[in-house]
C-alpha positions in Angstrom: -29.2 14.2 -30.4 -27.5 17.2 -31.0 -25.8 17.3 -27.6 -24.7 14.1 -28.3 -23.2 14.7 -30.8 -21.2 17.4 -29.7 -19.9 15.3 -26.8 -18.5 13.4 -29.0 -17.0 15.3 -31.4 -15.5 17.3 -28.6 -14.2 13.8 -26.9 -12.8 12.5 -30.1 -11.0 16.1 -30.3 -9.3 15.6 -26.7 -8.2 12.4 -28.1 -5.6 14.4 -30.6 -2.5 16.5 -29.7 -3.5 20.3 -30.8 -2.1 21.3 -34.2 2.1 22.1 -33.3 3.1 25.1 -33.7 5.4 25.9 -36.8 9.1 26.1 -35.7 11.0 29.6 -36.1 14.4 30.3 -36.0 15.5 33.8 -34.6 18.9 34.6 -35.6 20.5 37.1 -33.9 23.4 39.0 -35.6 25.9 41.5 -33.9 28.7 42.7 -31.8 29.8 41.7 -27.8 26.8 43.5 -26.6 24.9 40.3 -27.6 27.0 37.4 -28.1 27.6 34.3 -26.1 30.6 34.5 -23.6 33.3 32.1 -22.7 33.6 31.0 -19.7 36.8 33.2 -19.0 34.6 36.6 -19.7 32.1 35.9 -16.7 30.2 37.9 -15.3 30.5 39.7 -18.8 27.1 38.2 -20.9 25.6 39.3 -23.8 22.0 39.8 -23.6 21.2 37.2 -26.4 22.3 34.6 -23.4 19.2 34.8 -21.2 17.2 36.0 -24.6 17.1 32.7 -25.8 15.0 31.3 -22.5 12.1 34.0 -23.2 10.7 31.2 -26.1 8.4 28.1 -25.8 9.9 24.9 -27.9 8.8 26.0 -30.9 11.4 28.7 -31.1 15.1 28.2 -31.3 17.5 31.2 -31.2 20.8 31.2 -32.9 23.1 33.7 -31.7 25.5 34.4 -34.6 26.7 37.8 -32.7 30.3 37.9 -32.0 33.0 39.9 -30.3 34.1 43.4 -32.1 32.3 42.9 -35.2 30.7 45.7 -36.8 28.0 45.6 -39.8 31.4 45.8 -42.3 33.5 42.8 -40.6 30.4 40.6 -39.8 30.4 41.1 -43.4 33.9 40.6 -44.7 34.7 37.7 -42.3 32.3 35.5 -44.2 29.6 35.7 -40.5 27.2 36.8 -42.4 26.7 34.2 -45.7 25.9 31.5 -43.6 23.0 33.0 -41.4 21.9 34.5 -45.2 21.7 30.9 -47.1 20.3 29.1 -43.9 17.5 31.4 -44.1 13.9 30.3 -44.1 10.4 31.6 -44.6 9.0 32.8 -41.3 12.4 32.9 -39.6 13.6 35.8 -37.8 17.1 38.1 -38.1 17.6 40.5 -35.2 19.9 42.8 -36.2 22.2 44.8 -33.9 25.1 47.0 -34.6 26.7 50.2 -34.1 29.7 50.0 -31.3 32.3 49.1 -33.2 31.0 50.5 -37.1 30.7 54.4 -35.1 34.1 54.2 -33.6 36.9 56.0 -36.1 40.2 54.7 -34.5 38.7 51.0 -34.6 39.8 48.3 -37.2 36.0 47.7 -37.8 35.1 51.2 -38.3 32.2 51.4 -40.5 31.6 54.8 -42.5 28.1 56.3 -42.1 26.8 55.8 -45.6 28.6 51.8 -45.7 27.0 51.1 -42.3 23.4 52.1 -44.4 24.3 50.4 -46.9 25.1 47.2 -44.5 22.2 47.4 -42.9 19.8 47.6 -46.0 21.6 44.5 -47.3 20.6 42.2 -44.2 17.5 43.3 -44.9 16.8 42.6 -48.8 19.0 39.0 -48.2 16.3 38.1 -45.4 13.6 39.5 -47.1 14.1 37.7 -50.4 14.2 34.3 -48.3 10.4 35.9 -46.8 12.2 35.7 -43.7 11.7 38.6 -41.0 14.5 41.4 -40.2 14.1 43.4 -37.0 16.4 46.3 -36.9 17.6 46.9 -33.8 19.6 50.6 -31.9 22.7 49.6 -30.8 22.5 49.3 -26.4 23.7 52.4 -24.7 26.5 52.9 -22.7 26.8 54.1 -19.3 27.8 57.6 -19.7 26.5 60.6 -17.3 27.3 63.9 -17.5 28.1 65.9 -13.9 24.1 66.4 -13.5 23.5 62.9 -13.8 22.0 62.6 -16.9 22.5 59.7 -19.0 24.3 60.7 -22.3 23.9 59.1 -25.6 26.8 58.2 -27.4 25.2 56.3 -30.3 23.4 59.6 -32.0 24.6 59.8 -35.4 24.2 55.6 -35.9 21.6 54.7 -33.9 19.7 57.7 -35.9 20.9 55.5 -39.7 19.0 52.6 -37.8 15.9 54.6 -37.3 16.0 56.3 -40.9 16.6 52.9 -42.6 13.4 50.9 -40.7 11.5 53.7 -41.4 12.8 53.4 -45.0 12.0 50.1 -45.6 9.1 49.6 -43.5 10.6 47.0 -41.1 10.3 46.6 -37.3 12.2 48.4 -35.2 13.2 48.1 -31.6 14.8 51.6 -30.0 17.0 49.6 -27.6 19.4 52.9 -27.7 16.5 55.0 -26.2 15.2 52.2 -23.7 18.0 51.4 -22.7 18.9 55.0 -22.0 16.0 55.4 -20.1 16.5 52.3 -17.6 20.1 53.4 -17.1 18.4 57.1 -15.9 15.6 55.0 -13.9 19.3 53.4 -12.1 21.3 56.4 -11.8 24.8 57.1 -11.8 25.6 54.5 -9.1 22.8 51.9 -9.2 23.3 51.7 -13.4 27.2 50.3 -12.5 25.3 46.7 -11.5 24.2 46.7 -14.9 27.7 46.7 -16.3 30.6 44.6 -15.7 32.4 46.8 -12.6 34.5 44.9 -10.5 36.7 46.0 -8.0 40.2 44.5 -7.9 40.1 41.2 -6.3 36.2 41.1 -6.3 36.2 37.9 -9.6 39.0 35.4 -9.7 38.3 36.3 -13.9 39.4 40.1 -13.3 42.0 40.0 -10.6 42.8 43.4 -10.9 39.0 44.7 -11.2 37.1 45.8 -14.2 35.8 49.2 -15.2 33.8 48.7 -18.3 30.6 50.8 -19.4 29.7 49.2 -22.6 29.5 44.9 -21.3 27.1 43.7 -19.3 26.7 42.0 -16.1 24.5 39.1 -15.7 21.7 41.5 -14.3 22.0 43.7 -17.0 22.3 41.5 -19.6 18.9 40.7 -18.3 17.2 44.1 -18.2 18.6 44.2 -22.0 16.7 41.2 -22.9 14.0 41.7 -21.1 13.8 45.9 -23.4 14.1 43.7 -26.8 10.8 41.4 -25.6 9.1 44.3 -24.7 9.9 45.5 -28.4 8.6 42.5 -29.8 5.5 42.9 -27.9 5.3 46.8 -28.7 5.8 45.5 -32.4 3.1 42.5 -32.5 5.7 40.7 -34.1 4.3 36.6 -34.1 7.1 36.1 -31.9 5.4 37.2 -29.0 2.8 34.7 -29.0 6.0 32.0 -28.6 6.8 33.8 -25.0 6.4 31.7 -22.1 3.8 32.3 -20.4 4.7 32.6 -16.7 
């Protein structure tokens, strides 16, 4: 009787869809490192581009990040308020700057104690909607020194980002450091695939070639992406269990 039973319990239980999984929006806020490109830019991609494919349905990723925005200007340009009052319990705000706050000669140049500041704001304003804020290091650059060594050139920022996660106990994904560590694992030659470096005539987009160390190739957009779900799984943020399983 008992088995019975349970046969058909279990049969009327195949009969119903499982319980769906609760939707979550990851927003994604920050500079050209990240952000979607037009079509004029390729091969240049941002590594929220092939982020967004990492997710099963129940996830939907809105990239927010733009060109040459630092935390100040993401600010002042009104880029900010609307992720801020969109904002839902359970969502996600991956947060991501640094190139463009650490550079002085730059319109969006950010001082070191307004770029705390800045960051410690996205934080309480996600926080207060219960949503989740992931702090992330801003992406190396490819920079070697005449050993070959990969040089970091976000120290003094990258370190606020640290200092403030710790600070306010919130995730944290040291893309500065991996990413500085796969551009080693490349090398001085191999790392330029990962960064848009064209010689002239070799894209119809960059007639006259491209030598940029800071924007990312299609591949290396990739390997970018592909460091932030590693962080995610590093961090047991729920997010990971929304990875498609492959």
């Amino acid at each position: 009787m008992k088995i019975f039973l349970l046969l058909t319990t279990a049969f009327l239980m195949s009969l119903f869809p499982a319980q769906q999984k609760k939707p979550i929006k990851v927003y994604l806020i920050g500079d050209s490192t990240i952000s979607i490109k037009e079509t004029k830019a390729y091969p240049e991609t941002g590594w929220g581009m092939p982020f967004v494919h990492f997710f099963d349905s129940s996830v939907t990723v809105d990239n927010r990040a733009k060109n040459g925005r630092s935390t100040r200007t993401f600010i002042e340009e009104g880029l900010w308020q609307p992720v801020s009052d969109h904002l839902q319990a359970g969502d996600y705000v991956f947060i991501q700057f640094g190139h463009n706050d650490e550079v002085e000669t730059k319109k969006s140049y950010t001082p070191k104690d307004q770029y705390r500041a800045n960051l410690n704001r996205f934080i309480t304003e996600a926080q207060k909607k219960k949503a989740i804020p992931v702090l992330l290091t801003p992406a190396a650059r490819r920079q070697f020194d005449e050993a070959g060594k990969i040089v970091g050139t976000h120290e003094e920022y990258a370190a606020i980002v640290r200092e403030v996660a710790k600070q306010r106990k919130v995730a944290l994904i040291d893309l500065d450091r991996k990413s500085q560590e796969l551009l080693q694992q490349f090398g001085v030659e191999g790392s330029k695939h990962l960064f848009l470096q064209l010689e002239a005539g070799e894209h119809p987009n960059y007639p006259e070639g491209k030598d940029d160390n800071t924007h990312f190739s299609e591949l290396g957009a990739r390997k970018m992406a592909q460091l932030v779900l590693a962080g995610i799984r590093d961090q047991k943020l729920e997010l990971a269990d929304r990875v498609v399983k492959k």
